[in-house]
N, C-alpha and C positions, 0 to 999 in steps of 0.2 A: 181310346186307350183301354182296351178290352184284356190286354197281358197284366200280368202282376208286377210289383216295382220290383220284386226279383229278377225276374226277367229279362227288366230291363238293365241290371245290374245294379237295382238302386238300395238304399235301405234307406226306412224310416224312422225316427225315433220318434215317438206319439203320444204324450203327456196324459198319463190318469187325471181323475179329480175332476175338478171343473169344467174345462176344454174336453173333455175326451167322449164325449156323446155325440159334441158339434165337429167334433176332429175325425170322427166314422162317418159322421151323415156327408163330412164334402167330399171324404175318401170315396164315398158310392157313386157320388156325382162324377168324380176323375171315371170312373171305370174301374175303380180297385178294389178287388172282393174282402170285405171286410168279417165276414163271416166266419171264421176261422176265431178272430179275435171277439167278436163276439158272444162268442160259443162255449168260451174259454177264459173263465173270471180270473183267473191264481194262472194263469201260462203268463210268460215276459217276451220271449222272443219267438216271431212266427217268424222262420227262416224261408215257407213258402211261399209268403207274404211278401217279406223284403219290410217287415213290420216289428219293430221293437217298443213296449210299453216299460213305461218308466214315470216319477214324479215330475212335473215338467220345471221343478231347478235343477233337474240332472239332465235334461235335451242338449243345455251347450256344453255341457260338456263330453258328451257321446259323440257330438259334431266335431268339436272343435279336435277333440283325439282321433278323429275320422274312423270311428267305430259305427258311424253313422254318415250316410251323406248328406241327409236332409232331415232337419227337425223342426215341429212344429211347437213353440211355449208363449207364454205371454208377454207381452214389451216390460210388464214390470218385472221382469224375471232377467230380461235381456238390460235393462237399465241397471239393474243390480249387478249383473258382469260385464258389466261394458270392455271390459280388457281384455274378452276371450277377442281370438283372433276368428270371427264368424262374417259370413256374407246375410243381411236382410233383404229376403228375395222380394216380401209380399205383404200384407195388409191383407189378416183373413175376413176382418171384421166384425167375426162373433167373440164372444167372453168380452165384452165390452165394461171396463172397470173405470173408476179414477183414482188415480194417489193422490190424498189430501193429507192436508194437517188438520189435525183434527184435536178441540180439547169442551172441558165441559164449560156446558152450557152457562149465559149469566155473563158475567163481565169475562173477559178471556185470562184466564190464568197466566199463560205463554207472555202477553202482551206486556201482564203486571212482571212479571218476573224478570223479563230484558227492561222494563223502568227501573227498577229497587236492586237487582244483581246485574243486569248486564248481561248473563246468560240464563238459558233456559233449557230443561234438560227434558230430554225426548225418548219415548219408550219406542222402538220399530222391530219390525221383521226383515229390513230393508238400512240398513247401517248406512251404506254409503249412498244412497239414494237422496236419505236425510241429509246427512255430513253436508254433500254438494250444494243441496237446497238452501241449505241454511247459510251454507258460506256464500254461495253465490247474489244473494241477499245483503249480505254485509252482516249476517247474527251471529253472533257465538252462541253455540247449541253445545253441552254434555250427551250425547246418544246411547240410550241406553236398550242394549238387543236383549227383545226376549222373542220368545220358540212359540210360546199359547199365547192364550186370547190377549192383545194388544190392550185393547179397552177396560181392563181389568187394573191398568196399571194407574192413569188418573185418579180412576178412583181409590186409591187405595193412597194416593198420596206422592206415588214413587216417582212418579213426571209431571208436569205440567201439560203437556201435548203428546199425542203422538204422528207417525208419518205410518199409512194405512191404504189399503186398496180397501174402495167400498164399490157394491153393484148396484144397491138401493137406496142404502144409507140406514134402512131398518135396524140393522146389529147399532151401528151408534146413536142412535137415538132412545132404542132400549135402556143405555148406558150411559142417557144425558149428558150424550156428546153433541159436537154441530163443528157443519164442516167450516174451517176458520179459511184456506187456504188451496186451491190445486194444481199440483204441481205438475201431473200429465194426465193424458187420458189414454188409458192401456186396451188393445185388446190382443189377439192369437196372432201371432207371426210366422213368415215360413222362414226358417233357414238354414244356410249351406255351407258344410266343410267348403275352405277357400279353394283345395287342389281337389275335391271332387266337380267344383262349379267348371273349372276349367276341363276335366278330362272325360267327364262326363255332358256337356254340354248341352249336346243335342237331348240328350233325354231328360235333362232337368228344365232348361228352355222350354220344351214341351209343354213339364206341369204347369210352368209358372205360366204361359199362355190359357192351357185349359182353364186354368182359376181366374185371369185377368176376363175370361168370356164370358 
């Protein structure tokens, strides 16, 4: 696959941050000059590319509006919208995380708190990831979203637990946390507006083989 996803009439949408070092190194491996995007810290859309950069909680929605045919984001990103209407093409295997529950260290706060109130209230970046977790359990959890550091909120009094992506565990252990609970194991996903899987086929079949080899 030596053409560009342009070319092929495809677009990508391709998540900053984390993912997007290992999300160029497989793009080279497909045959897809990533160079352009490279080169070019602050550009968003390489139109010769058929390559769009973005936060990777905004990929399903690029997809799912078919502003994009194909995007690559984390499963926790996709667990957190499970309602877009998306195709999961693929298991890229790197950005490898886990969602846990997580609360400080010593007898488990969360534990005490569903003893003596019956419910236990949860700080996340991931509302309804939690929500489900905890219902699906039989818990009544209060979820409480915040935007920065998750771990900050324990301590400080404001929850009892939180629900968190960790890749080492390093950040909560800093923060005399331990992981109580996990709920998935996340890593990069490929995936596909529903009417471009269909009408583009042949050429999205492609990638998903090239990557399955």
């Amino acid at each position: 696959m030596s053409e560009s996803l342009a070319a092929q009439g495809l677009r990508l949408a391709v998540p900053r941050g984390a993912l997007f070092a290992d999300t160029l190194d497989l793009l080279d491996r497909l045959g897809v000059d990533t160079q352009p995007v490279r080169e070019n810290d602050r550009r968003l859309l390489f139109a010769e590319s058929g390559i769009i950069t973005m936060r990777p909680s905004d990929v399903p929605t690029y997809v799912e509006a078919g502003a994009a045919d194909l995007g690559i984001t984390g499963k926790d990103v996709l667990m957190e919208q499970s309602e877009r209407a998306l195709y999961e093409l693929a298991d890229l295997g790197y950005g490898r995380c886990e969602m846990v529950v997580a609360s400080l260290a010593g007898e488990d706060p969360a534990a005490d708190a569903l003893r003596r109130l019956g419910v236990v209230r949860v700080a996340t970046k991931y509302p309804r990831v939690a929500t489900r977790h905890f219902l699906s359990t039989g818990r009544q959890a209060e979820i409480v979203e915040v935007k920065g550091s998750v771990e900050l909120a324990p301590l400080t009094g404001l929850v009892d637990a939180i629900v968190d992506l960790t890749a080492t565990g390093t950040t909560l252990r800093e923060n005399h946390l331990v992981v109580r609970e996990t709920i998935a194991v996340c890593t990069a996903r490929l995936i596909a507006n529903p009417v471009a899987d269909k009408l583009k086929a042949t050429a999205i079949d492609a990638i998903v083989s090239r990557i399955a080899g």
